[in-house]
C-alpha positions in Angstrom: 1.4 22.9 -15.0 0.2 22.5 -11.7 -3.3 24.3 -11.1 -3.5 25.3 -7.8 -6.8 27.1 -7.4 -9.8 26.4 -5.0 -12.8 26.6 -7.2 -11.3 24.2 -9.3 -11.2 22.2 -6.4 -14.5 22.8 -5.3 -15.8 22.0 -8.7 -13.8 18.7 -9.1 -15.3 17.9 -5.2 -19.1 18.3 -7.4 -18.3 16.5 -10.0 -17.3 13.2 -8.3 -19.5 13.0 -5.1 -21.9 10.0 -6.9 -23.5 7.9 -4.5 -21.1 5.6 -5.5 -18.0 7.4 -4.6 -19.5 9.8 -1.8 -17.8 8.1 1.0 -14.4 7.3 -0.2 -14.2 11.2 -1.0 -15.3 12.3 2.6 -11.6 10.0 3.6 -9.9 12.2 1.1 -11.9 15.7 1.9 -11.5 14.9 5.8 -9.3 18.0 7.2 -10.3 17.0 10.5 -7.2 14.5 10.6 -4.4 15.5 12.7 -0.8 14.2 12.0 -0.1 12.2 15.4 3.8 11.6 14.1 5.8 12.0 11.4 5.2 9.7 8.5 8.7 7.4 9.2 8.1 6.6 12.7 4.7 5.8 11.7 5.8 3.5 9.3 8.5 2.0 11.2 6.6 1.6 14.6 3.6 -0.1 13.1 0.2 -0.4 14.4 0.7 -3.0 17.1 -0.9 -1.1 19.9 2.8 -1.8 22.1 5.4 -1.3 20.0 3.0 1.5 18.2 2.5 3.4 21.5 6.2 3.4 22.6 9.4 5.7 21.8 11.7 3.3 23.2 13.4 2.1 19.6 15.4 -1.2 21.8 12.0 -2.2 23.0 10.5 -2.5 19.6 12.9 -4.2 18.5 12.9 -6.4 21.2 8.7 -6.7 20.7 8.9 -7.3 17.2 11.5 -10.2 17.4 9.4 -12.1 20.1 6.0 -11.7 18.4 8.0 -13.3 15.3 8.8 -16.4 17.8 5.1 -16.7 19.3 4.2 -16.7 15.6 6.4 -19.5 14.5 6.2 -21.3 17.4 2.7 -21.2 18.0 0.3 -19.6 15.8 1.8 -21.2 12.7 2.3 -24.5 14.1 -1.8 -24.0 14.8 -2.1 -23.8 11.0 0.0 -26.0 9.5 2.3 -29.1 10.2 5.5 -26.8 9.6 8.3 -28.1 11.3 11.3 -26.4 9.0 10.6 -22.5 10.8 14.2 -21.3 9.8 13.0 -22.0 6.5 9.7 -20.1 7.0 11.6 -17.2 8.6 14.1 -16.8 5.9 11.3 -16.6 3.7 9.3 -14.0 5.5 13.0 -12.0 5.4 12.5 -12.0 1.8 9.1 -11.3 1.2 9.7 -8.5 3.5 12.3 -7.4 1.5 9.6 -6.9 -1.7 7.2 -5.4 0.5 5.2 -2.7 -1.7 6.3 -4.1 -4.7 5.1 -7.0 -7.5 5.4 -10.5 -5.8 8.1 -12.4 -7.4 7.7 -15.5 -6.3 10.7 -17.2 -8.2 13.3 -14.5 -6.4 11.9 -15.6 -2.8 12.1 -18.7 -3.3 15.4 -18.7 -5.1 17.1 -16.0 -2.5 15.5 -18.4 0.4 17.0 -21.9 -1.3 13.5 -23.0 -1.3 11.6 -24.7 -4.2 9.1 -22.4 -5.8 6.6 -25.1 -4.2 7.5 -24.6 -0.9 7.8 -20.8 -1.3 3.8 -20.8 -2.6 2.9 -22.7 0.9 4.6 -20.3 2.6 3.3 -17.5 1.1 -0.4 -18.9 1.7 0.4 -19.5 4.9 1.1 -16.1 5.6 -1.9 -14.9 4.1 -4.0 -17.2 5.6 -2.9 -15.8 9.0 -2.6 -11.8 8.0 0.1 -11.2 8.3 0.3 -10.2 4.1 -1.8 -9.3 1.6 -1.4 -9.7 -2.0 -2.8 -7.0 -4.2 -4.5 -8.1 -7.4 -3.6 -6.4 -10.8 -7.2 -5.0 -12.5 -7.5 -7.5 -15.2 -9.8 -5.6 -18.0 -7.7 -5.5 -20.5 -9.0 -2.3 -23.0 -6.3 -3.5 -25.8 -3.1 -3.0 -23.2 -1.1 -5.8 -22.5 -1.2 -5.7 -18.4 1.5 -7.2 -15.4 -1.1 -10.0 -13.9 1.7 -10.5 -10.7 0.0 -9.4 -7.6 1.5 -6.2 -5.4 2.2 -8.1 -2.1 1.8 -5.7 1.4 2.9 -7.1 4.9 0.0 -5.8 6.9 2.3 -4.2 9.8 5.2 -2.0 8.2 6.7 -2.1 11.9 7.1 -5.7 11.5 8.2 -6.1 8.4 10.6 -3.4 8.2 11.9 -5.4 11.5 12.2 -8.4 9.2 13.7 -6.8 6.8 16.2 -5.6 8.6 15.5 -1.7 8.4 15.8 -1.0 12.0 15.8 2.8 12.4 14.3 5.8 10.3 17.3 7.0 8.3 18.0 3.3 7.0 14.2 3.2 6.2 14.4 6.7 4.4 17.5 6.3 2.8 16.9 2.8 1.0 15.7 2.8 -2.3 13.0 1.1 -1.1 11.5 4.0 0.8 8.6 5.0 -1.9 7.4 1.3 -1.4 7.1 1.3 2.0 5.3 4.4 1.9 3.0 3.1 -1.2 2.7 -0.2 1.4 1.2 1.8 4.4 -1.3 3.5 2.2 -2.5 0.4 0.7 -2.5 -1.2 4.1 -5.2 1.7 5.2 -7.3 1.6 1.9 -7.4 -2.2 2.2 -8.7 -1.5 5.9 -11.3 1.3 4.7 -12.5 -1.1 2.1 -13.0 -4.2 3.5 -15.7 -2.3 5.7 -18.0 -1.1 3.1 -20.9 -2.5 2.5 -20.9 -3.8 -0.4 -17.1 -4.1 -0.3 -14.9 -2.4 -2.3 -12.5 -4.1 -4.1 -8.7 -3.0 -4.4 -6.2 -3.6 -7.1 -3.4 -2.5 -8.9 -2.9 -1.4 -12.1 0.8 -1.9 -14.6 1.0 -2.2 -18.2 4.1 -4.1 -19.9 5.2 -0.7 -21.3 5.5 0.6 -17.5 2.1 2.7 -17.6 1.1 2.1 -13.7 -1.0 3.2 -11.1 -0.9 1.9 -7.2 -4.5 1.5 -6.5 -7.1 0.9 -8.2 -10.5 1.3 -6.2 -13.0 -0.3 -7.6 -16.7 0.6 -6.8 -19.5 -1.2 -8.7 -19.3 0.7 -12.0 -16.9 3.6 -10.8 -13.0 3.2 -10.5 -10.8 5.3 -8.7 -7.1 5.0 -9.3 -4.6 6.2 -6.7 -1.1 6.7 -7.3 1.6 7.1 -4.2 4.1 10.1 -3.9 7.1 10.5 -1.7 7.9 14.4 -3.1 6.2 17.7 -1.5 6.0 19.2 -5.3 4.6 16.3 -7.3 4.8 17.8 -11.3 3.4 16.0 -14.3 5.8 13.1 -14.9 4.2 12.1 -11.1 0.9 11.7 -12.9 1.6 10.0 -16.0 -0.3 6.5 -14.9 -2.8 8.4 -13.3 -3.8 10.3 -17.0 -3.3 6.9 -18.8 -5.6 5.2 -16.6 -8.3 7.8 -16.6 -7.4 8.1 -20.9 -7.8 4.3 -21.0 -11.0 3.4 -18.6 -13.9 6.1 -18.9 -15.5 4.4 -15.7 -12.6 6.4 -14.6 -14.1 9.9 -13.9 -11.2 11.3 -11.5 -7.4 10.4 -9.9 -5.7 10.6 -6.5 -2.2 12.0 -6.1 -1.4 11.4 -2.7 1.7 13.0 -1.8 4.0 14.6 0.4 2.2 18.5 0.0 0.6 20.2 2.6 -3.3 20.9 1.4 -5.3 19.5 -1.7 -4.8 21.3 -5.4 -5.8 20.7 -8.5 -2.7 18.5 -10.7 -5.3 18.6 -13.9 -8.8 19.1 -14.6 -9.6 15.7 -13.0 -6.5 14.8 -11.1 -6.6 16.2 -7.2 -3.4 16.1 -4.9 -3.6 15.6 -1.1 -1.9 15.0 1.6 -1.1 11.5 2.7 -2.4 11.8 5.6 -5.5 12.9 3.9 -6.0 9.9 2.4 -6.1 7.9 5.8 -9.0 7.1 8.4 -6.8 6.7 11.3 
């Protein structure tokens, strides 16, 4: 049962502001964020400063499809000797496709008609020139067999629902992929947050072969802090099943992050706290 009570909150709030974890909490704790837009059109519009700042839906569409070209045509041909771009397009379409999900390298390749090879460069490529990021699975292994296959995020949801061919919001909301893209823009943000720490915080993910998972997993020094993503308003215990079996299985662990779809911070458990999404983020 859900514990929704603000001196449990409070006392949570004491017992995890450690040097360590001090600043990550003040992202969570910040109530001082204001919702700009609603959390689809935020996704789907990106954070390209044009297509971000404008409500025209044609002229995103029109924005996204010629930065694609520029970046073929262009910036990639700056990086690489790659004179096949269909090919490298097709597979951006797919990888797009898995964004927010385990990187299955075999299915791109395979749904692009590429050698696994091929697909690898590719991949790297795209990396190399931000436009993804793969997510790393936490590798101690505390007697649990765990998934090793890196989470992969395109870096701009705008673009990459674009590519994958998710033009508008109820196409976005209504695919099965929706939790995904939502995991994908909160890992895009913590991936932002962390990179400018000093020292950096490292960011992972976390699944077990008997489907025990967690989204994030922020490591920082000693401490860990695993986040698990939400698409529901009334999270209930099956929502924080990883979240308990991560905390049951690392005692570095002192505390987990529900961020969901509710409206304030509450108390899941006596060491799991639900926000807001938009709690969670620094911009």
């Amino acid at each position: 049962m859900s514990v929704r009570n603000d001196d449990n909150v409070q006392k949570l709030i004491e017992q995890i502001k450690t040097d360590a974890v001090d600043k990550v909490y003040e992202a969570v704790s910040n109530q001082a964020f204001v919702v700009q837009r609603p959390l689809v059109d935020a996704i789907i519009a990106g954070g390209y400063p044009v297509p971000a700042l404008s409500d025209d839906h044609a002229f995103r569409m029109q924005w996204f499809d010629g930065y694609v070209q520029t970046y073929l045509e262009r910036d990639l041909r700056l990086l690489s000797a790659t004179d096949n771009l269909i090919e490298f397009r097709r597979v951006m379409q797919m990888v797009a496709l898995q964004n927010g999900t385990l990187l299955n390298i075999a299915s791109v390749a395979n749904d692009a008609g590429l050698s696994p090879t091929t697909t690898r460069r590719y991949l790297n490529l795209l990396e190399m020139s931000f436009q993804i990021a793969r997510i790393p699975a936490y590798a101690v292994n505390r007697g649990k067999r765990l998934i090793k296959s890196p989470k992969v995020l395109w870096t701009d949801t705008g673009l990459a629902s674009f590519l994958a061919g998710l033009f508008d919001q109820d196409m976005l909301v209504e695919s099965r992929e929706w939790g995904h893209w939502v995991e994908s823009w909160v890992g895009i943000h913590l991936l932002a947050y962390a990179s400018l720490q000093n020292p950096r915080i490292l960011v992972y993910h976390w699944r077990t072969s008997n489907g025990n998972e967690v989204d994030f997993v922020m490591e920082l020094g000693q401490k860990l802090i695993p986040i698990e993503v939400k698409t529901t308003r009334r999270p209930t215990s099956k929502d924080i099943k990883g979240l308990q079996m991560f905390l049951e299985t690392y005692p570095n662990a002192t505390f987990g992050i529900l961020a969901c779809l509710c409206e304030t911070p509450y108390m899941m458990s006596s060491n799991i706290l639900a926000v807001p999404i938009t709690h969670l983020l620094l911009s």
